[in-house]
N, C-alpha and C positions, 0 to 999 in steps of 0.2 A: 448529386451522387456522392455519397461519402467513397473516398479513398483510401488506400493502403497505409502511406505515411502519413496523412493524420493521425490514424490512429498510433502508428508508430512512437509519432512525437506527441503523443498523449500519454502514455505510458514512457517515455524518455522523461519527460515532467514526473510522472507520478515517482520514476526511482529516483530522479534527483531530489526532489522534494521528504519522500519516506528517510533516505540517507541524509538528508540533514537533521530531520529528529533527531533519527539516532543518534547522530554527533552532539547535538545538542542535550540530549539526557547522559555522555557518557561521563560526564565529569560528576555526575550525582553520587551520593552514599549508597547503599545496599538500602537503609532505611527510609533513605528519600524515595528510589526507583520502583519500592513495593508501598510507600504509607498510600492508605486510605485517603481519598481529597473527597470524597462523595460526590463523583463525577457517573456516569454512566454507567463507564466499567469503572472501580475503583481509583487504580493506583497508574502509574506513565508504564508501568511493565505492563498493567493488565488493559491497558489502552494500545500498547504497543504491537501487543500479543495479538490483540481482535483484528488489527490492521493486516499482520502478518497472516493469521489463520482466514481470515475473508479472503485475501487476495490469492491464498493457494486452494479456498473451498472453489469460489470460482474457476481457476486454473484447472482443475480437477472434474467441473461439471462439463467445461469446452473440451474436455478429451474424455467425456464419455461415460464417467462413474459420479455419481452421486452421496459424496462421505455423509457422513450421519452425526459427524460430531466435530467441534472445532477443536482446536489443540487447548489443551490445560497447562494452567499456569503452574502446575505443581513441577510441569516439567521442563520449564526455564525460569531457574534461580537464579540468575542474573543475568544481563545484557551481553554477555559474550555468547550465551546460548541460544537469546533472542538471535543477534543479532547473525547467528552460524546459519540456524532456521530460515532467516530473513537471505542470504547470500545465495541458499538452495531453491527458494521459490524464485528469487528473481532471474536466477539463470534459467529457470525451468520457463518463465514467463516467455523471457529474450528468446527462448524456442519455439515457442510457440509464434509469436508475434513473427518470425521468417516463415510459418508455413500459413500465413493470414492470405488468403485473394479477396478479391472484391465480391464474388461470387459468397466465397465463405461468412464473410460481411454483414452478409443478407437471409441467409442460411437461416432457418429457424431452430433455435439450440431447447430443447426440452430437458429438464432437470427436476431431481427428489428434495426440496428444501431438507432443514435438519425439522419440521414438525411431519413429514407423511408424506408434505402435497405436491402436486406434481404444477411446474408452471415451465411456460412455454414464450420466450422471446428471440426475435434475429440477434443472433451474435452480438454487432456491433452496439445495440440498446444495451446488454449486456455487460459490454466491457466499457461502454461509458459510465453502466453503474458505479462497477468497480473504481475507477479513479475518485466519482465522485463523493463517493463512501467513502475512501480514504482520504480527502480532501476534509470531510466534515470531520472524522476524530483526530486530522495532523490538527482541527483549528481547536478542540477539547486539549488537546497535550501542550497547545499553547497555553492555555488559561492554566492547566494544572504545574507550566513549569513558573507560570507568574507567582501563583500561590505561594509554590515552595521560594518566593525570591529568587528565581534562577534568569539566566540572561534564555531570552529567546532568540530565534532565527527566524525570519524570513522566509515562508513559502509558496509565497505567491507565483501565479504564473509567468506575469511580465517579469519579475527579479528573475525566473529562471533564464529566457530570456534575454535581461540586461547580464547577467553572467556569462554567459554564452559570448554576448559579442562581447565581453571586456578579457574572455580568453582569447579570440578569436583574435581580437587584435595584440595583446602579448605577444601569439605566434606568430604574425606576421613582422613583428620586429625583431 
């Protein structure tokens, strides 16, 4: 039977891992954060942006409404605006994730994709998507920050993790 805090600590992974991106692209140009790399979505902003706007379409389907349309790039011109977007959905998440039961879990969550159709899966199938969708384009933003010669980070699960206990012991001493 899946559990509460799994999923919990599924989504604690997924923001630490998103927030290291971000750290990781903020030291770029204006020119680096938008160039073209010919990646899926384009550029690290327009990768950034699909991460952010998926994880608030979904955020959005588990409470009920079905949006029609992802967020546009036109309307975050740099990574302070990503990253403002990105602070709002994550809190909205962390709310979500305290009114989660096991019950809820299991729940069959029905939703309008952005083409028309109507699909129907339990929550938790759901919200594993989401992580694991974000997991595929943090591992695209890696390649594209190789491209540009930039230093990457680390997002794997176990490093989240090995960090975890290497604060855990700081605090203890």
């Amino acid at each position: 039977m899946l559990d509460v805090p799994v999923i919990r600590e599924l989504y604690r992974y997924n923001s630490w891992a998103n927030s290291r991106l971000f750290h990781s692209v903020a030291h770029l140009s204006a020119n680096e954060f938008t160039r073209d790399l010919g990646s899926s979505y384009p550029s690290l902003r327009d990768t950034l942006l699909h991460i952010v706007s998926a994880e608030w379409i979904w955020l959005q389907r588990w409470n009920g409404s079905s949006p029609q349309a992802m967020f546009q790039a036109r309307d975050f011109p740099d990574l302070a605006a990503l990253r403002a977007r990105w602070s709002e959905v994550e809190i909205d998440q962390q709310a979500f994730l305290e009114t989660i039961t096991p019950e809820r879990l299991h729940a069959v969550v029905a939703y309008v994709n952005l083409r028309g159709q109507t699909w129907q899966y339990p929550l938790w199938q759901q919200m594993y998507h989401v992580v694991n969708h974000s997991t595929y384009h943090r591992g695209q933003l890696t390649t594209m920050l190789r491209q540009l010669g930039a230093q990457t980070i680390a997002t794997d699960f176990l490093v989240f993790y090995d960090e975890l206990k290497t604060l855990e012991s700081k605090n203890r001493t």
